[in-house]
N, CA, C and O of each residue as an XYZ file, in Angstrom:
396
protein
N       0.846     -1.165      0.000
C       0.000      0.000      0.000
C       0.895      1.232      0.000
O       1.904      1.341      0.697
N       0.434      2.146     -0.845
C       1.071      3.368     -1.312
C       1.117      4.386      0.535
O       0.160      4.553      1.291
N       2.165      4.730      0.675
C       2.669      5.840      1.905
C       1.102      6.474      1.702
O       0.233      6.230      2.539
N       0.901      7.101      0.806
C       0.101      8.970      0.791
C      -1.298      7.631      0.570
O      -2.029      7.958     -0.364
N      -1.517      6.952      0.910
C      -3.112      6.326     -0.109
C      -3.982      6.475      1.530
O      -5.179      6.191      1.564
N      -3.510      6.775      2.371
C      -4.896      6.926      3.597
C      -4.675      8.338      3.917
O      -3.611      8.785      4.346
N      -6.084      9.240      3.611
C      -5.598     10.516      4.403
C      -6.613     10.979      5.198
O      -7.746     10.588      4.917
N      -6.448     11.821      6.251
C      -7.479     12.618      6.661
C      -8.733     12.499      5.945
O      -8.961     12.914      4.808
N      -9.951     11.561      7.148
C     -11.638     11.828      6.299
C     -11.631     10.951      5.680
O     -12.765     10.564      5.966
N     -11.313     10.314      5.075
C     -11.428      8.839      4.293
C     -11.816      7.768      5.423
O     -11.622      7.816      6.638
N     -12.631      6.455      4.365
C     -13.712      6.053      5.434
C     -12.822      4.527      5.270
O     -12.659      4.198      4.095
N     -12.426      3.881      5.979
C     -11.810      2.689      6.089
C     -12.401      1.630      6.982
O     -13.142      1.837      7.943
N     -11.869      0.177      6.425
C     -12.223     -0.865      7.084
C     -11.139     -1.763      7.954
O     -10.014     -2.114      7.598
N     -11.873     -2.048      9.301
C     -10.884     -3.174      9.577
C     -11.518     -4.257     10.147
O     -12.273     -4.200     11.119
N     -11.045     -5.747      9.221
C     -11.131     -6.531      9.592
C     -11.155     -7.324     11.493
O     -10.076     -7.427     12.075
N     -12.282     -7.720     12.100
C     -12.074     -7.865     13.056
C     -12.548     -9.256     13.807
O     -13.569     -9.721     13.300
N     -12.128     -9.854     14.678
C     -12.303    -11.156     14.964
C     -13.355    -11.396     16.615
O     -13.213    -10.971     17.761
N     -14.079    -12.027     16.136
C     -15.293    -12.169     17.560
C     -14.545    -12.943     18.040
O     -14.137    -14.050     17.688
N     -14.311    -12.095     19.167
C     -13.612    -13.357     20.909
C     -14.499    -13.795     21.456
O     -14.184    -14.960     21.699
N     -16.063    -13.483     22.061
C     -17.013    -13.863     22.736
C     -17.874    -12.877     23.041
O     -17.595    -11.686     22.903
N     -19.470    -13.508     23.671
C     -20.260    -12.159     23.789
C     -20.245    -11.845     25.352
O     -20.672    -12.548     26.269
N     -19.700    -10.731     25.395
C     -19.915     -9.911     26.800
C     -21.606     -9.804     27.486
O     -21.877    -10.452     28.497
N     -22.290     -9.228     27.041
C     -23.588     -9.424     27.540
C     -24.471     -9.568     25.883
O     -23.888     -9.779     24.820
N     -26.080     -9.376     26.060
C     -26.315     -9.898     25.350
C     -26.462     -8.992     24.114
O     -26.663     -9.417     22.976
N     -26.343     -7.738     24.447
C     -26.028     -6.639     23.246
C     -24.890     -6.275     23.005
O     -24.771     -5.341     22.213
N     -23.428     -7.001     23.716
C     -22.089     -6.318     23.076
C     -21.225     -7.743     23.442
O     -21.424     -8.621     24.280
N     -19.981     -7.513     22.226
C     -19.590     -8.686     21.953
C     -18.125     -8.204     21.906
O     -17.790     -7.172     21.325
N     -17.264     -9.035     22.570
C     -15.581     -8.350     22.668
C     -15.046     -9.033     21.287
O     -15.344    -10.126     20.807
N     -14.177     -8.049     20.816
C     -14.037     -8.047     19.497
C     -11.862     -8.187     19.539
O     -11.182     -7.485     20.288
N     -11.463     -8.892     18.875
C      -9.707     -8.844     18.448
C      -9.609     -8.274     17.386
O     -10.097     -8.732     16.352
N      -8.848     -6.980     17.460
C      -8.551     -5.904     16.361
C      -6.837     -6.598     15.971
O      -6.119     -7.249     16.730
N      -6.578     -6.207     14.643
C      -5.060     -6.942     14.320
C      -4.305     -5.570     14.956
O      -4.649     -4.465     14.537
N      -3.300     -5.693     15.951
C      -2.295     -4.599     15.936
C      -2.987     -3.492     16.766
O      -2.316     -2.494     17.026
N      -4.545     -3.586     17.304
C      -4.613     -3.168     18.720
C      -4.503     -3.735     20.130
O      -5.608     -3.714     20.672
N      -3.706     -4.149     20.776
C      -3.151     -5.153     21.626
C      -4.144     -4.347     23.318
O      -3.497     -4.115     24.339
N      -5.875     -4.025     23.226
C      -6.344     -3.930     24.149
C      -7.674     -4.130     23.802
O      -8.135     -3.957     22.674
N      -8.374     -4.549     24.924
C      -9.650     -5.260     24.789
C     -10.366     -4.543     24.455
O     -10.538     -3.457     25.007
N     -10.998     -4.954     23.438
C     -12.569     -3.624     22.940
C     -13.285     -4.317     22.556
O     -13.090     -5.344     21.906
N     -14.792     -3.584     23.110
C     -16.077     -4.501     22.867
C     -16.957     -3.667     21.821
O     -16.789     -2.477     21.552
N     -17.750     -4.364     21.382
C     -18.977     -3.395     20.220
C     -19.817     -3.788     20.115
O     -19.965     -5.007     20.204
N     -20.897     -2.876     19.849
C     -22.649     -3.466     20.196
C     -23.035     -3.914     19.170
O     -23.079     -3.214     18.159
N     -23.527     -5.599     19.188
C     -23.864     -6.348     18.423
C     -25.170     -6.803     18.535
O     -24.993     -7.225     19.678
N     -26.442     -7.100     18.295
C     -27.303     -7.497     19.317
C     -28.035     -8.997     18.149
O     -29.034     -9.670     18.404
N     -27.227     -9.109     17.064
C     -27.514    -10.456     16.995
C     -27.382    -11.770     17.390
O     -26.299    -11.915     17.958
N     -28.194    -13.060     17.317
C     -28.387    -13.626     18.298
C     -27.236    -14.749     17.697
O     -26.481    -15.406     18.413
N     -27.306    -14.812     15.892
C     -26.281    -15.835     15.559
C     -25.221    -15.606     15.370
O     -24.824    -15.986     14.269
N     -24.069    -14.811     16.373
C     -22.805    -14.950     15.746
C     -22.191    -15.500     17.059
O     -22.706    -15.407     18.173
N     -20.948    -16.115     16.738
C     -19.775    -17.361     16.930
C     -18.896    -17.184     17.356
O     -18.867    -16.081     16.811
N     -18.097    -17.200     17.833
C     -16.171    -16.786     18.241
C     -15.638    -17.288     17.087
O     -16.091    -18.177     16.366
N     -14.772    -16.730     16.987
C     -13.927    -16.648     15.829
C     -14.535    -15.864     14.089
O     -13.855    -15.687     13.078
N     -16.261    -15.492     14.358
C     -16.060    -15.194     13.143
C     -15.582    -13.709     13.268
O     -15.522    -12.892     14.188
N     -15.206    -13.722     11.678
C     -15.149    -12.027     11.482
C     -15.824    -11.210     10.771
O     -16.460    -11.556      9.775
N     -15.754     -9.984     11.230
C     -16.618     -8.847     11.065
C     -15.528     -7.452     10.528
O     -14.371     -7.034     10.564
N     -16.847     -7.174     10.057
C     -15.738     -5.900      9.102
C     -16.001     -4.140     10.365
O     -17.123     -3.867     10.792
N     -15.431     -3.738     10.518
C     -15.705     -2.222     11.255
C     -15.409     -1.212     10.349
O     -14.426     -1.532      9.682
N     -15.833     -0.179     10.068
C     -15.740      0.670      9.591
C     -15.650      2.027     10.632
O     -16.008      2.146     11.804
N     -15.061      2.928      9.755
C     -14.801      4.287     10.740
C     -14.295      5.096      9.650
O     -14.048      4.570      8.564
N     -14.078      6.650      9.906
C     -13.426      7.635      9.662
C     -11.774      8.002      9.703
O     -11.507      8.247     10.879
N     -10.795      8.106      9.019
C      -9.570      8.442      9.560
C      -9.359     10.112     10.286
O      -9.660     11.232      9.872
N      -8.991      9.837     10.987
C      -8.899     10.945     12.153
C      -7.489     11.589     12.289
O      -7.207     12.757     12.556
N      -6.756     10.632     12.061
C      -5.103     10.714     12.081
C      -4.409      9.880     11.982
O      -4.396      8.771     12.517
N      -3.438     10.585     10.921
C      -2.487      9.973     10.166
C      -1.119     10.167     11.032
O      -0.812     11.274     11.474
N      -0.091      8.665     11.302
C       1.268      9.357     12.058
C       2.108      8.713     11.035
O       1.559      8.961      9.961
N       3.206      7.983     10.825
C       4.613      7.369      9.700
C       3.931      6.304      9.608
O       3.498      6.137      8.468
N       3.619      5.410     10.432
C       3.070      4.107     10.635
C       1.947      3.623     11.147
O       1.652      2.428     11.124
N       1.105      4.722     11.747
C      -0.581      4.368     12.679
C      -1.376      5.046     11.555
O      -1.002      5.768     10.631
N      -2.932      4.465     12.019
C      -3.626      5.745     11.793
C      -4.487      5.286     12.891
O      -4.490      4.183     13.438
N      -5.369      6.535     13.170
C      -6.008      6.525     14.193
C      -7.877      6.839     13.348
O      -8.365      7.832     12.808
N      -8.420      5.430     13.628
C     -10.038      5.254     13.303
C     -11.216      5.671     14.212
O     -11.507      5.000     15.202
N     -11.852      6.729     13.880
C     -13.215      6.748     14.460
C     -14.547      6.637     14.129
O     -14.657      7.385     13.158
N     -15.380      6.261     14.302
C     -16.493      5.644     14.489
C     -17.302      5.665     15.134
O     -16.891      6.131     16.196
N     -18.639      5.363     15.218
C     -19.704      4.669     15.734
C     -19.118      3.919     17.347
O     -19.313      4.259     18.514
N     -18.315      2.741     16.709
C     -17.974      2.094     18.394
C     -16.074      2.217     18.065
O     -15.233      1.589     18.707
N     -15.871      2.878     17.284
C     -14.348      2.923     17.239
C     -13.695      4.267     17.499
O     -14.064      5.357     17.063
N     -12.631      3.996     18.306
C     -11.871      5.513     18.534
C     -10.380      4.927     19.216
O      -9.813      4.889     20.308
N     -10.064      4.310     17.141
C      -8.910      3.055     17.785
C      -7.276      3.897     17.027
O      -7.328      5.005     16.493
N      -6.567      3.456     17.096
C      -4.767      3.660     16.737
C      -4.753      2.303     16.491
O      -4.892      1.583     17.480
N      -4.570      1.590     15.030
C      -3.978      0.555     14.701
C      -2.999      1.182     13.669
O      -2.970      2.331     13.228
N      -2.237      0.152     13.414
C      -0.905      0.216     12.346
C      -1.917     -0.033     10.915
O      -3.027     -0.559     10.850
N      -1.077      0.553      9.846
C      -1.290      0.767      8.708
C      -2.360     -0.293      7.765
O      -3.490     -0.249      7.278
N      -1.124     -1.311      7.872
C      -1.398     -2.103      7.399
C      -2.202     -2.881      8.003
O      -1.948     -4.065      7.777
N      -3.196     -2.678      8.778
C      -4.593     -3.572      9.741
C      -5.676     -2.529      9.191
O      -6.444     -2.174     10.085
N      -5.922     -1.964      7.970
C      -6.949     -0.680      7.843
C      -6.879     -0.826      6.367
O      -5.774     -0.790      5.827
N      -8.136     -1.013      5.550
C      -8.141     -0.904      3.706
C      -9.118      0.197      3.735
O      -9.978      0.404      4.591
N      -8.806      0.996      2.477
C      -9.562      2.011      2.116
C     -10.654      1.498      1.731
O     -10.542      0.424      1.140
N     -12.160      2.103      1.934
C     -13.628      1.741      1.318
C     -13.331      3.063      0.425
O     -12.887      2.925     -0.715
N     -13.520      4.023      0.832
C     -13.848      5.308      0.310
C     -13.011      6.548      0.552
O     -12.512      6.883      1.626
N     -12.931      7.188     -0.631
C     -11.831      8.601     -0.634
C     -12.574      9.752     -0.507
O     -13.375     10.124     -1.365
N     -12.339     10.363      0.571
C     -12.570     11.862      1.231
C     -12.560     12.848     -0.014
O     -11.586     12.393     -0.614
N     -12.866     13.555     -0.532
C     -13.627     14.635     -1.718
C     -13.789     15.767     -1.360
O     -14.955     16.022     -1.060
N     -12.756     16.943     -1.222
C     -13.474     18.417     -0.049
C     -14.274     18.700     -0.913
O     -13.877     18.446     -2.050
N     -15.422     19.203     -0.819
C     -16.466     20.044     -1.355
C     -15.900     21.249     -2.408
O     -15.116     22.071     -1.933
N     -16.204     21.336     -3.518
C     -16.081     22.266     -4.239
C     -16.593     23.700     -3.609
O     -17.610     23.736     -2.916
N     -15.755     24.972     -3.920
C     -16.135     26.775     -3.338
C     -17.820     26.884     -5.152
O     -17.666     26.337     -6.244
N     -18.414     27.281     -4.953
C     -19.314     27.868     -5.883
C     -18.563     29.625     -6.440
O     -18.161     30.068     -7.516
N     -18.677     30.150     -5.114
C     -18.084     31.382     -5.511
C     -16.830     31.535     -4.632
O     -16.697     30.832     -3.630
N     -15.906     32.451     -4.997
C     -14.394     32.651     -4.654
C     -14.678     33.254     -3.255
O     -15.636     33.951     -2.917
N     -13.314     32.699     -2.305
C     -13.117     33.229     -0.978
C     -12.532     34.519     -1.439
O     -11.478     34.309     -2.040
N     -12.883     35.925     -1.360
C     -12.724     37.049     -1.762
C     -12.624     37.775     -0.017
O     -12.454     38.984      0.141
């Protein structure tokens, strides 16, 4: 993956692995390359340990080697390469000139 290909505002995915369900609406989740426990509200009745689930979020910040994802139930710092682009950030076009 290209250095410059994640930037600020772009909407990314990360792959994530069901450890077990905490209660019966949230389920602790294994992020690749976040090495602390995080849970997310799931409230279906058929899912499994071990399957995986996709998370999505916002990039928030970019460092040489992290970026930092937010979200809905995410407000994570994983490494680069644990994060694929869905979608590229677009600033809004000016109509008329900043004068």
């Amino acid at each position: 993956m290209a250095k410059d290909s994640i930037k600020v505002g772009h909407m990314v995915a990360i792959t994530a692995t069901i450890r077990k369900r905490v209660t019966e609406d949230r389920v602790s989740v294994l992020i690749p390359s976040y090495h602390q426990p995080h849970s997310i509200v799931d409230t279906s009745p058929n899912i499994s340990s071990g399957q995986r689930i996709e998370l999505t979020g916002e990039v928030l910040r970019v460092d040489d080697d992290t970026v930092t994802v937010g979200g809905k139930d995410l407000g994570i710092t994983v490494k680069r390469s644990a994060v694929r682009l869905v979608t590229s950030h677009v600033a809004p076009k000016r109509k008329t000139p900043l004068t």
